[in-house]
C-alpha positions as CSV (number, residue, x, y, z in Angstrom):
1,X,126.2,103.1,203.4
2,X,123.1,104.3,201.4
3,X,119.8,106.5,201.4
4,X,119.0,107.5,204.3
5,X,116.0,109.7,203.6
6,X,114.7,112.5,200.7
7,X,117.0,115.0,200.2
8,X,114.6,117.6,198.5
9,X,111.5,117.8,196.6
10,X,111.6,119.6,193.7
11,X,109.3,121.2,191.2
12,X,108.4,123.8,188.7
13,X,106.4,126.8,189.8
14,X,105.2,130.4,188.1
15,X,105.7,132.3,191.1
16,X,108.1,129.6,193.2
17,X,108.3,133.0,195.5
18,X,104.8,133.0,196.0
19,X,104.4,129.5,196.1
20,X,107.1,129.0,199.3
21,X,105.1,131.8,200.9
22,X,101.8,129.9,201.1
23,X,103.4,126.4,201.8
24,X,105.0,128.2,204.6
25,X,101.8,130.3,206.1
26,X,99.8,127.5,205.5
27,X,101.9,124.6,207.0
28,X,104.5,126.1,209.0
29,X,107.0,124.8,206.3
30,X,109.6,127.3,207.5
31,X,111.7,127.3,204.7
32,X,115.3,129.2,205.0
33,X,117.0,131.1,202.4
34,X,118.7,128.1,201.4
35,X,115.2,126.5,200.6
36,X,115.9,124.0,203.8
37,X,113.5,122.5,205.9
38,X,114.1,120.6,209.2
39,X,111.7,118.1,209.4
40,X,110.6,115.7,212.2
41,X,111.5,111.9,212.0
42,X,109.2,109.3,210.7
43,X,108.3,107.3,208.3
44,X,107.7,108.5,204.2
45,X,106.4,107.0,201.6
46,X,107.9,106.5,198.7
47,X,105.5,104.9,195.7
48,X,105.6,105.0,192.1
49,X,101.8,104.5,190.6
50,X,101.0,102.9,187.4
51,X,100.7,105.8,185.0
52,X,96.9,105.5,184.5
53,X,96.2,106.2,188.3
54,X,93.5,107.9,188.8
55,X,94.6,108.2,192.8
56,X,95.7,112.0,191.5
57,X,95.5,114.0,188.7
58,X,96.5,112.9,184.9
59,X,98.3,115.6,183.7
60,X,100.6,115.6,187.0
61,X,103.5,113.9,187.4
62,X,103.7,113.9,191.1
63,X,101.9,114.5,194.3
64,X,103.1,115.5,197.5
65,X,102.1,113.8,200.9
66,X,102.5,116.1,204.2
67,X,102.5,114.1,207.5
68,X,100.6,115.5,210.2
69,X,100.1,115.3,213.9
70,X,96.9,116.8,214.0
71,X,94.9,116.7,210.8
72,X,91.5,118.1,212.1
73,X,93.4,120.6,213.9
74,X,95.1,121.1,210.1
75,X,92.1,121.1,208.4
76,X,89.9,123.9,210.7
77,X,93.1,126.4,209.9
78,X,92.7,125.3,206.3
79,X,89.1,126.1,206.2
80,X,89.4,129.1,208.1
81,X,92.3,130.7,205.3
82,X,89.2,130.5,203.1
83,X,91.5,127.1,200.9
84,X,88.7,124.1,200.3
85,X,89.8,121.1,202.2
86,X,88.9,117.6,200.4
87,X,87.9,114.8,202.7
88,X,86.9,111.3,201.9
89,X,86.5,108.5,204.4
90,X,86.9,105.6,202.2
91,X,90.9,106.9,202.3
92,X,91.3,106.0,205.9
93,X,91.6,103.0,207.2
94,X,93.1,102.0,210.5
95,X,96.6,100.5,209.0
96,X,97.1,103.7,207.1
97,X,95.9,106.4,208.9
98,X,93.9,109.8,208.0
99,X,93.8,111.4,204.7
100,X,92.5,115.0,203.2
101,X,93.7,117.0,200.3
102,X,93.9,120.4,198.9
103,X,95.4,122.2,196.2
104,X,98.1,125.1,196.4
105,X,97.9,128.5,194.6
106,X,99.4,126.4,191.5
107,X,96.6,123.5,191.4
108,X,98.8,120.9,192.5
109,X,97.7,117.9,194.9
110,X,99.1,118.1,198.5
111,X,97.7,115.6,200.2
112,X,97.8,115.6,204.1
113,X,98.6,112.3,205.7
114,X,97.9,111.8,209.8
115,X,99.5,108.1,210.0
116,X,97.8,106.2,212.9
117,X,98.6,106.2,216.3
């Protein structure tokens, strides 16, 4: 008996109605009434940072990593909604995978995560 994978993410919002809308039409995050999301199996990370990280933004608490099966499949719908994607390649490296970033409607970090093959 014990965890067995996250339950939920949750956060604070100023239009959360708004807010599911674009995670939804921008990553297929088909959220029910419920708020419930059937994801696909694999692995998630799960990493406290020292509090003077600068790996995302100060004055945010958290940051949430979407894993991908196709990033630069992801990234060319991304760019095409008119939303800046940010790409760096010093973030990948072959044990970890693929990285990019943007920010939703509210600022916060979502970064996108293709693990390797």
């Amino acid at each position: 008996m014990g965890v067995n994978g996250i339950g939920g993410i949750f956060f604070r919002a100023k239009d959360p109605e708004a807010l599911s809308d674009w995670y939804k039409t921008n990553f297929g995050i088909g959220l029910d009434e419920h708020g419930l999301w059937n994801q696909a199996s694999g692995p998630t990370v799960f990493m406290p940072f020292p509090n003077d990280t600068d790996y995302f933004a100060g004055d945010k608490q958290w940051m949430i990593n979407l894993r991908v099966d196709d990033l630069d499949g992801l990234l060319q719908n991304l760019r095409a909604a008119g939303i800046e994607t940010i790409t760096n390649p010093e973030w990948n490296t072959p044990e970890t995978g693929r990285f990019a970033r943007v920010y939703d409607p509210e600022g916060n970090a979502v970064e996108l995560w293709e693990p390797p093959q």
